[in-house]
N, CA, C and O atoms as a printed pandas DataFrame, in Angstrom:
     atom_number atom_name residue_name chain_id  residue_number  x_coord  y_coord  z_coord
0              1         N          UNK        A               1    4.390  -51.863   34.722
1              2        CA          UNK        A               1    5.680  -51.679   35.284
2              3         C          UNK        A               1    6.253  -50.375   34.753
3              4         O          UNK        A               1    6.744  -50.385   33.624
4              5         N          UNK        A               2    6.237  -49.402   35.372
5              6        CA          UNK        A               2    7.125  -48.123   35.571
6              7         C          UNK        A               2    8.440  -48.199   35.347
7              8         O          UNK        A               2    9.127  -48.910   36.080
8              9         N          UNK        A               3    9.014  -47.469   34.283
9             10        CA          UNK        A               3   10.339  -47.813   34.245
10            11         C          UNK        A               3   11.003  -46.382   34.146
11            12         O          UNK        A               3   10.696  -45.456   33.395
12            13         N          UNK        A               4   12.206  -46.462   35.311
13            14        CA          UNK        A               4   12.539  -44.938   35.835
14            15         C          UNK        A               4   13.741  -44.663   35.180
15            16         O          UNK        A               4   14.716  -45.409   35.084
16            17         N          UNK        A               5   13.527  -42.984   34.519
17            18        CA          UNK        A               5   14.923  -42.995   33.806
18            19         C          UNK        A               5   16.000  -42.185   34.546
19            20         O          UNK        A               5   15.593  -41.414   35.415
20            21         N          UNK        A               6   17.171  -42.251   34.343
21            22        CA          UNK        A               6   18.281  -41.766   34.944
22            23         C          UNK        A               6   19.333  -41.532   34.186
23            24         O          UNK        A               6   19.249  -41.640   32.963
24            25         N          UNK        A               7   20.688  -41.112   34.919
25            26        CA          UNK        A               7   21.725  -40.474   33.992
26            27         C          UNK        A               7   22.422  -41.995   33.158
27            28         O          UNK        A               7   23.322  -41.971   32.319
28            29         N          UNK        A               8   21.702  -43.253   33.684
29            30        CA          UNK        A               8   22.796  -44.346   33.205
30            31         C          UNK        A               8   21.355  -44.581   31.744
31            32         O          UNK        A               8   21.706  -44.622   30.565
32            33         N          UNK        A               9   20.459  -44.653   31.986
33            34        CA          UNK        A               9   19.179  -44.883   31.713
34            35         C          UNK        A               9   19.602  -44.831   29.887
35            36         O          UNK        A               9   19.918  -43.709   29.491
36            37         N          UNK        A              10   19.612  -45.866   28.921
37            38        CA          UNK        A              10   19.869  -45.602   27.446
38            39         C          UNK        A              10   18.856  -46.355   26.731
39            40         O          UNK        A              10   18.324  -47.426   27.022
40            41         N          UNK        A              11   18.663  -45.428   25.534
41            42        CA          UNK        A              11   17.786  -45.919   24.612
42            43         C          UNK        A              11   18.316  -45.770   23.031
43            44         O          UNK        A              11   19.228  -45.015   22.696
44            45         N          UNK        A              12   17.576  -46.628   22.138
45            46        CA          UNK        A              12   18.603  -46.213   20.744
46            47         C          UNK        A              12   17.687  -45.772   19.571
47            48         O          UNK        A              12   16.503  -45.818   19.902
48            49         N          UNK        A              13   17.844  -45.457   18.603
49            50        CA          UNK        A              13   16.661  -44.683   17.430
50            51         C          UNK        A              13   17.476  -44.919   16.509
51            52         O          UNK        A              13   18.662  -44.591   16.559
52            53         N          UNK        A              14   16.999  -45.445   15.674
53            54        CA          UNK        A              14   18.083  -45.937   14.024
54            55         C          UNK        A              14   18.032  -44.602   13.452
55            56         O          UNK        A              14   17.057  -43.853   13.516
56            57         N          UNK        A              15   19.308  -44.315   12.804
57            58        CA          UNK        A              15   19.856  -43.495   12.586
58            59         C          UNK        A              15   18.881  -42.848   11.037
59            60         O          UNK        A              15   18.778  -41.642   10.813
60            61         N          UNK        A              16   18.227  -43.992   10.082
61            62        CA          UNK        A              16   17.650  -42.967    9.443
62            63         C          UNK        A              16   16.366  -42.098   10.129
63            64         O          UNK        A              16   15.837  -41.265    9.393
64            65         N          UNK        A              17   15.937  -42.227   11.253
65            66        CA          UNK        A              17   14.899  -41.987   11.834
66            67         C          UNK        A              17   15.442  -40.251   12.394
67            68         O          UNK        A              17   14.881  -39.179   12.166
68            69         N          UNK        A              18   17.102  -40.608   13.411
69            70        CA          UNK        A              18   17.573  -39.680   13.482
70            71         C          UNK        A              18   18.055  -38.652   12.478
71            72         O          UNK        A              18   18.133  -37.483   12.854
72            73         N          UNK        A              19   18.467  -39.055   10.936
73            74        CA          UNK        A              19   18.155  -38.119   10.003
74            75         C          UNK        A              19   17.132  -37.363    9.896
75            76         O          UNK        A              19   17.017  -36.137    9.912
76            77         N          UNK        A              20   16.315  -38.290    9.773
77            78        CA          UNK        A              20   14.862  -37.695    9.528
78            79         C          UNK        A              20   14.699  -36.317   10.204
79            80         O          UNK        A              20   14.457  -35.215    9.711
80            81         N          UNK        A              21   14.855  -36.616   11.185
81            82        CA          UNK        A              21   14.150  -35.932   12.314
82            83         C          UNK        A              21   15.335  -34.218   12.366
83            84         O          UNK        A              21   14.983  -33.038   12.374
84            85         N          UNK        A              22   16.236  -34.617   12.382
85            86        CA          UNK        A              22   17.312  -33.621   12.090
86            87         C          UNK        A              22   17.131  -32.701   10.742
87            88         O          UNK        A              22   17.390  -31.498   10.716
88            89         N          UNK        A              23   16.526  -33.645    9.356
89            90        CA          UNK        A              23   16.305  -32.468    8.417
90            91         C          UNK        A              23   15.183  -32.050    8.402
91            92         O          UNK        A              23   15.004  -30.994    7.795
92            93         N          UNK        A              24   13.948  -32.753    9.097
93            94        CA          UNK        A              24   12.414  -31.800    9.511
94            95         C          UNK        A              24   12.765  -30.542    9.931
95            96         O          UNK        A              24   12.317  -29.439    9.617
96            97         N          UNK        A              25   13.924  -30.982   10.941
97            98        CA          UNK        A              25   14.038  -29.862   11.946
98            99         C          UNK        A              25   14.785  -28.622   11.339
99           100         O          UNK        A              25   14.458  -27.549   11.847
100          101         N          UNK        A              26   15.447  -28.589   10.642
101          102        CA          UNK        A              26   16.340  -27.991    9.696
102          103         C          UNK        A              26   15.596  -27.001    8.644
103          104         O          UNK        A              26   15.686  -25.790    8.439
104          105         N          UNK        A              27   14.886  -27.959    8.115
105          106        CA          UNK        A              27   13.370  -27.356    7.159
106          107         C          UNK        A              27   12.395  -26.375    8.025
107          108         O          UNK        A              27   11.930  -25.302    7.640
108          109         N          UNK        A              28   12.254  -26.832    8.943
109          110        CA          UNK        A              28   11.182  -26.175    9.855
110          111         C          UNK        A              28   11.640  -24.797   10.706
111          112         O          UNK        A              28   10.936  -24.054   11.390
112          113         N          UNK        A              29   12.866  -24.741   10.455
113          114        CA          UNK        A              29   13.990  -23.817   10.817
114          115         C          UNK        A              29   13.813  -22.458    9.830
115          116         O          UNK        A              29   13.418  -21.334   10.137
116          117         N          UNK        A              30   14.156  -22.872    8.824
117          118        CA          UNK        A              30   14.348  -22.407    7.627
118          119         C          UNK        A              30   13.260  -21.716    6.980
119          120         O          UNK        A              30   13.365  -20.703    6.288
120          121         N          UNK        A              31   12.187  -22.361    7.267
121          122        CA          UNK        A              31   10.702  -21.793    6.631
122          123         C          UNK        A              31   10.758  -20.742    7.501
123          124         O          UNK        A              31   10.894  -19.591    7.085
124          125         N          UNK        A              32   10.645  -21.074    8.961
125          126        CA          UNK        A              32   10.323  -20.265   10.236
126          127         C          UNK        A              32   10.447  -18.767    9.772
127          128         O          UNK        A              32    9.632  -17.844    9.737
128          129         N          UNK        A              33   12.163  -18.906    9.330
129          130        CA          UNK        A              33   13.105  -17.370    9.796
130          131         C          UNK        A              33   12.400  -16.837    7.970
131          132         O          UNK        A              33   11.861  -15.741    7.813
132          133         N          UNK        A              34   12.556  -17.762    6.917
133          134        CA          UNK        A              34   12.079  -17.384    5.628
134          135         C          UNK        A              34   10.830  -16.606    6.147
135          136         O          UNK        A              34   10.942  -15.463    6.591
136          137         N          UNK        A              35    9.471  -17.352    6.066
137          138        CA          UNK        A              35    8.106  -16.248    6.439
138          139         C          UNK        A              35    8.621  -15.354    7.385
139          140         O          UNK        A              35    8.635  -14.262    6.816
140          141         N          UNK        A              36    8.984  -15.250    8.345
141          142        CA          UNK        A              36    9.280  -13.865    9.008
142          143         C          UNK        A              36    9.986  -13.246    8.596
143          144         O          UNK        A              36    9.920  -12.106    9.056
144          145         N          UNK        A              37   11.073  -13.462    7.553
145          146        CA          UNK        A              37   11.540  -12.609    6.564
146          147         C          UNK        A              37   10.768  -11.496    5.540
147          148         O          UNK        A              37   11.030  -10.373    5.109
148          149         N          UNK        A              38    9.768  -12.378    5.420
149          150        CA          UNK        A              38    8.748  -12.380    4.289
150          151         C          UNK        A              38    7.710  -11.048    4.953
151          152         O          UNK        A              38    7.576   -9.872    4.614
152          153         N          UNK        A              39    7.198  -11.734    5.846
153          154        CA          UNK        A              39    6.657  -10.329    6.981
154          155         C          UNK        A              39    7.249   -9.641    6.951
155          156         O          UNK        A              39    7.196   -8.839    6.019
156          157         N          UNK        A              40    8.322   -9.510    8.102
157          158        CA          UNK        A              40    8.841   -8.352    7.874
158          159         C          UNK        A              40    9.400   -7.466    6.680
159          160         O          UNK        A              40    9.258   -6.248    6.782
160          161         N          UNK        A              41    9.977   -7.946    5.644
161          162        CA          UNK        A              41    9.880   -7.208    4.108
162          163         C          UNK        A              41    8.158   -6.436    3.943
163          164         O          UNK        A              41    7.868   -5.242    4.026
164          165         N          UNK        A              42    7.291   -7.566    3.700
165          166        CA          UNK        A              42    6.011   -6.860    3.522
166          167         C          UNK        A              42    5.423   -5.559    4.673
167          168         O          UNK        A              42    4.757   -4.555    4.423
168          169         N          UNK        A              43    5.882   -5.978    5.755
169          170        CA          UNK        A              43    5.284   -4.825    6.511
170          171         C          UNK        A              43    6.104   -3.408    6.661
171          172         O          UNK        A              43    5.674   -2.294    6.961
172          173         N          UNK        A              44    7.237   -3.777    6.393
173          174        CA          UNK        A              44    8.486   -2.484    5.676
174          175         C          UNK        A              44    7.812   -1.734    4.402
175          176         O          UNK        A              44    7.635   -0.516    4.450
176          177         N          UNK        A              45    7.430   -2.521    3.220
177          178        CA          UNK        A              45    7.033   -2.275    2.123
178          179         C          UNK        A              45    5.559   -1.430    2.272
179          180         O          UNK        A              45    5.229   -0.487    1.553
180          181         N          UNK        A              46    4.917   -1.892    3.165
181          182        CA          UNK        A              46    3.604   -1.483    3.945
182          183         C          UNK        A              46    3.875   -0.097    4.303
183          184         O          UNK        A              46    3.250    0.756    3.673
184          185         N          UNK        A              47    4.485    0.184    4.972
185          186        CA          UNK        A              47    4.632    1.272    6.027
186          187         C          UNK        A              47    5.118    2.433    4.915
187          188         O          UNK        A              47    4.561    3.524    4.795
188          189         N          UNK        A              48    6.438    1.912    4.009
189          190        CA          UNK        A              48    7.309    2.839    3.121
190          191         C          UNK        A              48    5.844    3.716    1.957
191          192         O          UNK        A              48    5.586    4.845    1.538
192          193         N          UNK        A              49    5.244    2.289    1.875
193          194        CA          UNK        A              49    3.910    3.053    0.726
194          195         C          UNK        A              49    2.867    3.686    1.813
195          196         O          UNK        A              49    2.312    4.568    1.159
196          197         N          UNK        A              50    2.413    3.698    2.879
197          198        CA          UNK        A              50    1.906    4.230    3.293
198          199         C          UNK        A              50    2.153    6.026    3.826
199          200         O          UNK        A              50    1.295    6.900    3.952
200          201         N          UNK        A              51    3.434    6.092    4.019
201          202        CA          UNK        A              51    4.515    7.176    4.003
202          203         C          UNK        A              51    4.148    8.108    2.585
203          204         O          UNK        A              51    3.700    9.224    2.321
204          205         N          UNK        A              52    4.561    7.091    1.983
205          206        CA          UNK        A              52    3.840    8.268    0.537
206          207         C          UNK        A              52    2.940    8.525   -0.070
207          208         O          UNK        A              52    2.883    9.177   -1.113
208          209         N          UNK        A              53    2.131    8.039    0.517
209          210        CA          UNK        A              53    0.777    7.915   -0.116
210          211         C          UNK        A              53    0.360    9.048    0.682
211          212         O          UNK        A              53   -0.486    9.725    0.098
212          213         N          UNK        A              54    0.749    9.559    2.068
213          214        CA          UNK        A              54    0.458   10.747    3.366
214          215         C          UNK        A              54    0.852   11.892    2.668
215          216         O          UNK        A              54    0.194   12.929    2.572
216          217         N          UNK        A              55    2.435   11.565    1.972
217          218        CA          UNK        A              55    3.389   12.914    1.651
218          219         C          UNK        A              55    2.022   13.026    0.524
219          220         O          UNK        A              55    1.278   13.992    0.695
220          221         N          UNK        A              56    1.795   12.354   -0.260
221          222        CA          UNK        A              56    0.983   12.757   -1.752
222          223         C          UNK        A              56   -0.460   13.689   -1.199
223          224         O          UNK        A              56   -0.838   14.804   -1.558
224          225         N          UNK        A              57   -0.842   13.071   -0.551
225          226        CA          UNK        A              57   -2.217   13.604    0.406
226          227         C          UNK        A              57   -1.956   14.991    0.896
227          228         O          UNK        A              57   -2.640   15.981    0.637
228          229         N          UNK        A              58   -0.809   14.936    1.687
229          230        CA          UNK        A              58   -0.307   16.817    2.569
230          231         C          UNK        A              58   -0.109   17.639    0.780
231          232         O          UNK        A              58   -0.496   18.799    0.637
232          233         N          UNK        A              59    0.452   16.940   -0.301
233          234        CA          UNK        A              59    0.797   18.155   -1.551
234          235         C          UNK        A              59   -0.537   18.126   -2.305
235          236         O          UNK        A              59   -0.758   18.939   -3.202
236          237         N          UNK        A              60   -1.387   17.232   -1.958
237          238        CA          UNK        A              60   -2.488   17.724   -2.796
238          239         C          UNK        A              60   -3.468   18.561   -1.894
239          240         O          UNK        A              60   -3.958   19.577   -2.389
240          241         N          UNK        A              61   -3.762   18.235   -0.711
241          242        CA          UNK        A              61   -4.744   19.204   -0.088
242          243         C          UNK        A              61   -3.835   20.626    0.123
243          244         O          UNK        A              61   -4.385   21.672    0.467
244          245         N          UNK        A              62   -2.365   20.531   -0.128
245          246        CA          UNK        A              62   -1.871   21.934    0.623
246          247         C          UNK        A              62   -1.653   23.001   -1.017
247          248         O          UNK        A              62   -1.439   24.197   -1.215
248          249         N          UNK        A              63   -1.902   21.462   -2.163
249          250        CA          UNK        A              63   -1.325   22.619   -3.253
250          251         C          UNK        A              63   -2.580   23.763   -3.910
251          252         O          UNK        A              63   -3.740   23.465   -4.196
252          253         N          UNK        A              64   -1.813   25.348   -4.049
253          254        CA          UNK        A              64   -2.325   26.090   -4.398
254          255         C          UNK        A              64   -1.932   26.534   -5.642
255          256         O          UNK        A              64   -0.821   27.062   -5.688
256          257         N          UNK        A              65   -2.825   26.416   -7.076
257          258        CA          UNK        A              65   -2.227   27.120   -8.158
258          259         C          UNK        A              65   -1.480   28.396   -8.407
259          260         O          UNK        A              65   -1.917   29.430   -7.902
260          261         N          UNK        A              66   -0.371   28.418   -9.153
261          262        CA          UNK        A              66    0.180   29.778   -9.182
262          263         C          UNK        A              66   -0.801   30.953   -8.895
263          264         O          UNK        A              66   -1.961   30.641   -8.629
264          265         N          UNK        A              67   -0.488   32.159   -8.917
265          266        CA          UNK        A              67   -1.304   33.656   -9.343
266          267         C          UNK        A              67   -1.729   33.537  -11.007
267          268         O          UNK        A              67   -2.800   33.703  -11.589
268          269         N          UNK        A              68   -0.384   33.174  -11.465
269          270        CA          UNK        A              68   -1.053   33.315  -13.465
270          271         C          UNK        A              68   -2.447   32.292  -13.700
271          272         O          UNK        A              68   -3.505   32.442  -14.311
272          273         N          UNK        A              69   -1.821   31.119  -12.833
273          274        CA          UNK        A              69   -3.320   30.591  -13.007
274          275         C          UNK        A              69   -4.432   30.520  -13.202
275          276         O          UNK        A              69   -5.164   30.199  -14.138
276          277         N          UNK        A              70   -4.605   31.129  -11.414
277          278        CA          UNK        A              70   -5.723   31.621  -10.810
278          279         C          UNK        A              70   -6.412   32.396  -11.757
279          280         O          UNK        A              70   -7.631   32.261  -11.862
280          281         N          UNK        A              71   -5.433   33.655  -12.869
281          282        CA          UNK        A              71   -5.357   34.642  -13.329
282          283         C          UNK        A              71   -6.257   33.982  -14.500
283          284         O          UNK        A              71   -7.476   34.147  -14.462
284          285         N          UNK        A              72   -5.793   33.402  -15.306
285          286        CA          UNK        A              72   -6.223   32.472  -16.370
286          287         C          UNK        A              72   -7.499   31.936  -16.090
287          288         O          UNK        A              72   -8.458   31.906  -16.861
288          289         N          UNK        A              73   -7.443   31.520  -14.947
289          290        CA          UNK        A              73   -9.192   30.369  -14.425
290          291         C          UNK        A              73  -10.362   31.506  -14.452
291          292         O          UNK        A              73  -11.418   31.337  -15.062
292          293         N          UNK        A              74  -10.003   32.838  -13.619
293          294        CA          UNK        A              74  -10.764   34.065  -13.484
294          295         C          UNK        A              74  -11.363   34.082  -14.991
295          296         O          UNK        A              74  -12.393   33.677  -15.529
296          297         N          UNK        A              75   -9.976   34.880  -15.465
297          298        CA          UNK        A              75  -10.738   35.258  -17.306
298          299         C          UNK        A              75  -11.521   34.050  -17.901
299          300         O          UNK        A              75  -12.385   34.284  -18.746
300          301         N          UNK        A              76  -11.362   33.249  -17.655
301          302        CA          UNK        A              76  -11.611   32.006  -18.981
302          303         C          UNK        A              76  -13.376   31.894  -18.075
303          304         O          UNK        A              76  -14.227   31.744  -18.951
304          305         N          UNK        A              77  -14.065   31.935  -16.558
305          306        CA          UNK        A              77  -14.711   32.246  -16.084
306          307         C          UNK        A              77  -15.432   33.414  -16.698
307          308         O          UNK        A              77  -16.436   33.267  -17.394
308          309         N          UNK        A              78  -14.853   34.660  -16.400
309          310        CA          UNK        A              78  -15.268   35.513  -17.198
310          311         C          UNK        A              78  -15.952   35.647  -18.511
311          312         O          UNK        A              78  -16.970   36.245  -18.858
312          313         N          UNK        A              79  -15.012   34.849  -19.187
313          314        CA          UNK        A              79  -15.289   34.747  -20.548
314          315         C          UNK        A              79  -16.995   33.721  -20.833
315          316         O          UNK        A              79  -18.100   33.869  -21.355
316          317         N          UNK        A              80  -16.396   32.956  -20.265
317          318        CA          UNK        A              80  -17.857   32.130  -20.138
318          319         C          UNK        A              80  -19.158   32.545  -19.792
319          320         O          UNK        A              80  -20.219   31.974  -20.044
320          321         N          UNK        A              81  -18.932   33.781  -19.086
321          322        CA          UNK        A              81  -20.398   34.081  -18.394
322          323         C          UNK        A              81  -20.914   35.004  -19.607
323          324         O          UNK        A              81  -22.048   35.133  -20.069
324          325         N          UNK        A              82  -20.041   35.431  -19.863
325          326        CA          UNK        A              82  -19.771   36.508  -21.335
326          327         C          UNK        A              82  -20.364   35.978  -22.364
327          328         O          UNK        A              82  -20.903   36.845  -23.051
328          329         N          UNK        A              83  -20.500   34.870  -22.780
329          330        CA          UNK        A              83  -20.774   33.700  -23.687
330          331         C          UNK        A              83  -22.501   33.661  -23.549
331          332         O          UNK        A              83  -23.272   33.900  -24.479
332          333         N          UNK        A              84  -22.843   33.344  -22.328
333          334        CA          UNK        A              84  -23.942   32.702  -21.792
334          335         C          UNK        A              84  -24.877   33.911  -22.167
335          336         O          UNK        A              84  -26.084   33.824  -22.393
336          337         N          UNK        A              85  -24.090   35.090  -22.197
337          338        CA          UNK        A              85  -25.526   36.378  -21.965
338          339         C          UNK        A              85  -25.429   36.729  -23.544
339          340         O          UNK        A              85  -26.461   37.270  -23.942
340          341         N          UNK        A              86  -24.219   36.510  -24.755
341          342        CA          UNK        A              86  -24.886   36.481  -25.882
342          343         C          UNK        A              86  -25.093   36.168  -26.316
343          344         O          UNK        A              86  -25.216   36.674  -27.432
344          345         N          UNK        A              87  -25.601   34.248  -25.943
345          346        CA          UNK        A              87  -26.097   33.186  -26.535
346          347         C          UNK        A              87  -27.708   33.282  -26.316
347          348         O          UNK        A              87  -28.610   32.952  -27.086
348          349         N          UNK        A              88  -27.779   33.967  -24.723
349          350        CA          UNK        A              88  -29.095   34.189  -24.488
350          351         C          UNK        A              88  -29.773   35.086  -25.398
351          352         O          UNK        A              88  -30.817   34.842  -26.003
352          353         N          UNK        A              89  -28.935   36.380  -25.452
353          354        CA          UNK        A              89  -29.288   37.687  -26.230
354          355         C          UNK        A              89  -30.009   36.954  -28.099
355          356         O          UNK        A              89  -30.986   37.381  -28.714
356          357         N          UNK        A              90  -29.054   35.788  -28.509
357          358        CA          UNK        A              90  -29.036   35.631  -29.247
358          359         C          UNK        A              90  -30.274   34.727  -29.732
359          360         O          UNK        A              90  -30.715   34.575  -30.872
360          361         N          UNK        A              91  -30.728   34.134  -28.421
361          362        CA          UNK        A              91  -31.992   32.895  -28.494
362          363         C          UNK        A              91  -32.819   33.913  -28.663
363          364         O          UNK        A              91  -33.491   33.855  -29.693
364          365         N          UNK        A              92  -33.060   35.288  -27.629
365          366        CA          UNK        A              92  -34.208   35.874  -28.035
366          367         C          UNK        A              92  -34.528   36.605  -29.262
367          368         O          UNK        A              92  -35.638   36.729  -29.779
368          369         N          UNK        A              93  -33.225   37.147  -29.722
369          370        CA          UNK        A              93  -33.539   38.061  -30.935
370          371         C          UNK        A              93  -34.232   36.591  -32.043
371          372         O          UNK        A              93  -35.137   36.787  -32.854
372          373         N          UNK        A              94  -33.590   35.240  -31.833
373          374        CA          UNK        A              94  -34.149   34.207  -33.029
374          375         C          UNK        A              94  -35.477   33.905  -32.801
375          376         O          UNK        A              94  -36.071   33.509  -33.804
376          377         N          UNK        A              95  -36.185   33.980  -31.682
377          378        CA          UNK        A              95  -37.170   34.171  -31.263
378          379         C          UNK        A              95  -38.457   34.831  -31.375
379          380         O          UNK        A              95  -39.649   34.537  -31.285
380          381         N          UNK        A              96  -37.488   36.184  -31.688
381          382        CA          UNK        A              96  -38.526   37.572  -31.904
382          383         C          UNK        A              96  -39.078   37.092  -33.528
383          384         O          UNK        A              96  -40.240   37.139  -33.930
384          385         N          UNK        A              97  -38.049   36.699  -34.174
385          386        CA          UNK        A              97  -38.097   36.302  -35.819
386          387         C          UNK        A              97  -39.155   35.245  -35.774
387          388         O          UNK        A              97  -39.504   34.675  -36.808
């Protein structure tokens, strides 16, 4: 037997049931908008470090040492090769001995 509902049509649900069901719903509310809070913070936080992590990338491939530097790296180069030919000079004369 089919029983047809309509605007007179009533049914009843004990009221702790209707609690119930009202603070699931409440909870389930609440988590909802919380994790998408949560997302969206993290994918803000995402994006903001990814931003600088780009800026850090463009100042390291674009940075060029001063001139004094450069100046400094040259000599101290220099100096080294300088090193190498009278360490050599120096193996052979211990050599000759």
């Amino acid at each position: 037997m089919a029983s047809k509902i309509n605007e007179t049509s009533e049914f009843t649900i004990p009221l702790k049931n209707l609690l119930g069901l009202i603070g699931f719903t409440a909870v389930a509310v609440w988590a909802y908008f919380g994790i998408t809070e949560r997302i969206t913070f993290l994918e803000h936080n995402y994006e903001m470090t990814r931003q600088e992590v780009r800026e850090h990338d463009e100042w390291i491939n674009d940075f060029v040492p001063p001139p004094e530097v450069q100046d400094a790296i040259s000599r101290v180069r220099a100096l080294e090769l300088h090193i190498k030919v009278l360490e050599t000079k120096l193996e052979a004369v211990i050599d000759e001995q």
